[in-house]
N, C-alpha and C positions, 0 to 999 in steps of 0.2 A: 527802607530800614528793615533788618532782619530782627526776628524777635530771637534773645538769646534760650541757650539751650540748657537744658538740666541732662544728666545721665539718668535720673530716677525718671524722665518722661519721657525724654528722645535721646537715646545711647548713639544715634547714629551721629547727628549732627551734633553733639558734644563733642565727641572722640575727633570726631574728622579735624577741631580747633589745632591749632597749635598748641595749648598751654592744657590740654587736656589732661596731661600726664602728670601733673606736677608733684612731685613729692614733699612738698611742705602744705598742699592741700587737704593729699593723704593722709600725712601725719595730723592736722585738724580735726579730720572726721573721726580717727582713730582715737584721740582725745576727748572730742566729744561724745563718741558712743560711751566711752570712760566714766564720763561725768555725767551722761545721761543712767548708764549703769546706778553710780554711784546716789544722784538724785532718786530714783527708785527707791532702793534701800532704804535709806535718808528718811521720805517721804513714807515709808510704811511705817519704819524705827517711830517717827515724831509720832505717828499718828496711832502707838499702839496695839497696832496689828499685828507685826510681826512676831512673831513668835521665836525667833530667832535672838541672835545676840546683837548687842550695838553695834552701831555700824563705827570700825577702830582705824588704826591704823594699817593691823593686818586685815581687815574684811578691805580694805581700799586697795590692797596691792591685792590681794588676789580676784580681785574684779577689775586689775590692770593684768591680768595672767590672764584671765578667762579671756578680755577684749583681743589683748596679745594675739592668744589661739586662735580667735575665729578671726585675725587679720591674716596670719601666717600659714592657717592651713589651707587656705585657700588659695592664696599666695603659691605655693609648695604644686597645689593640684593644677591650676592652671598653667606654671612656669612648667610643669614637668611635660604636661599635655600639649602645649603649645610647640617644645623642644623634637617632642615626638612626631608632630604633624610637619616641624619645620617647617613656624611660621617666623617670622623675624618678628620679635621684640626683647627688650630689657628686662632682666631682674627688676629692675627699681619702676619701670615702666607696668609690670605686673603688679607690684606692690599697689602702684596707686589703684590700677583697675582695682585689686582686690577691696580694698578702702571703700569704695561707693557701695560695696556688698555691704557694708553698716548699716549703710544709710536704711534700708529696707527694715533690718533687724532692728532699729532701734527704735522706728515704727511699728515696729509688732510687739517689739518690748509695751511700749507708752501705751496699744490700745490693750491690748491685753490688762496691763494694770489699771487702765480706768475702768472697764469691765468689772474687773475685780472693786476694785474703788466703791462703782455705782451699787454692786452687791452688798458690799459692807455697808453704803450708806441706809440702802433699804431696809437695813436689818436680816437680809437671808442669812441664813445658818448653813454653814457650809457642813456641817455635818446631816442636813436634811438634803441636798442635793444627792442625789443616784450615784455618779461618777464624781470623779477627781478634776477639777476646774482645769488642772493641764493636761488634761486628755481630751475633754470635750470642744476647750478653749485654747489651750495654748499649743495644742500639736499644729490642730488646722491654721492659726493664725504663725507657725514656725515653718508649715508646709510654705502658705502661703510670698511672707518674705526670701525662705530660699527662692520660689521662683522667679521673685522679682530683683532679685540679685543676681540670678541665672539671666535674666533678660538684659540685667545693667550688660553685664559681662560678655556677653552675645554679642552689640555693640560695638563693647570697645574691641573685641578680639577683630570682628569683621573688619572695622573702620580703621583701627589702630594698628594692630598686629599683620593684617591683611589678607588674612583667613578667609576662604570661602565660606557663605553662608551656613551651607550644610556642617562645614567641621567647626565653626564657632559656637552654632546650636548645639553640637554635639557635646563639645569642652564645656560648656558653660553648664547643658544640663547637669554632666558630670560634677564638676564641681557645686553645684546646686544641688545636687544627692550627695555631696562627703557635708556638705551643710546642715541638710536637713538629718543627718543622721547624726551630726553631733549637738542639735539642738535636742532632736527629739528622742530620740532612743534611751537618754536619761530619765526620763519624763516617765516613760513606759515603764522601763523597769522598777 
């Protein structure tokens, strides 16, 4: 009996599946990063923290814009990349790949805020920390997920699209740097 596969742990034999691509999967993960976004939020709002405004109905659509973006622009980078190398795959085939790129991010999202979380519990005063909590924390843990989004993506280009190894790495880093530069380059500035 084969143990089954995850794209977050083994891209190769995920991809190689038949139902690999599905786009009603995609749309799931897409959703959930949503709601995962939105619990965040949520979870600071109750808890006081935030300094921000409640979380409404416009902070819910534009945390379905943001999730949106980091579906589509990745989307956009590897379908364009892909067309270039003239590998064989789908629009909607790319979507899904793109969609596992969540998955990573939305684990960086969660550690990140527990981080955050355990400091507020402690009592640290973020105004006696040196640096800015998303410089020291949240770039490296945004570096981090692009990469493992880049590796999802590696994967499926290789196994899926049917990309040599060297140009799947190559497209995936790529789009793995339009990632991390839309996560983090906010941050910085």
């Amino acid at each position: 009996m084969t143990k089954p596969s995850t794209p977050l742990v083994d891209p190769d034999g995920y991809f190689a599946r038949a139902d690999a691509f599905s786009l009603p999967r995609a749309a799931g993960l897409v959703v959930a990063y949503w709601l995962g976004s939105l619990a965040v939020d949520l979870g600071w709002w109750l808890a006081g923290d935030l300094a921000g405004d409640p979380v409404t109905l416009l902070s819910a659509l534009q945390q379905l814009e943001a999730t949106l973006l980091y579906w589509v622009v990745p989307t956009v980078v590897l379908y364009g990349l892909v067309l270039v190398v003239g590998a064989e795959g789908e629009p909607a085939e790319t979507l899904s790949l793109a969609a596992w790129g969540l998955v990573p991010l939305l684990a960086g999202m969660a550690v990140f805020n527990l981080a955050l979380a355990a400091l507020a519990t402690l009592g640290v005063d973020p105004g006696a920390i040196p640096s800015d909590p998303n410089v020291w924390l949240f770039a490296p843990l945004a570096l981090l997920a692009c990469g493992w989004a880049a590796y999802v993506w590696r994967g499926g280009l290789a196994v899926g699209f049917g990309l040599e190894r060297s140009s799947a790495t190559a497209t995936a880093l790529l789009a793995g740097g339009v990632c991390a530069v839309m996560l983090v380059f906010p941050t910085l500035v």
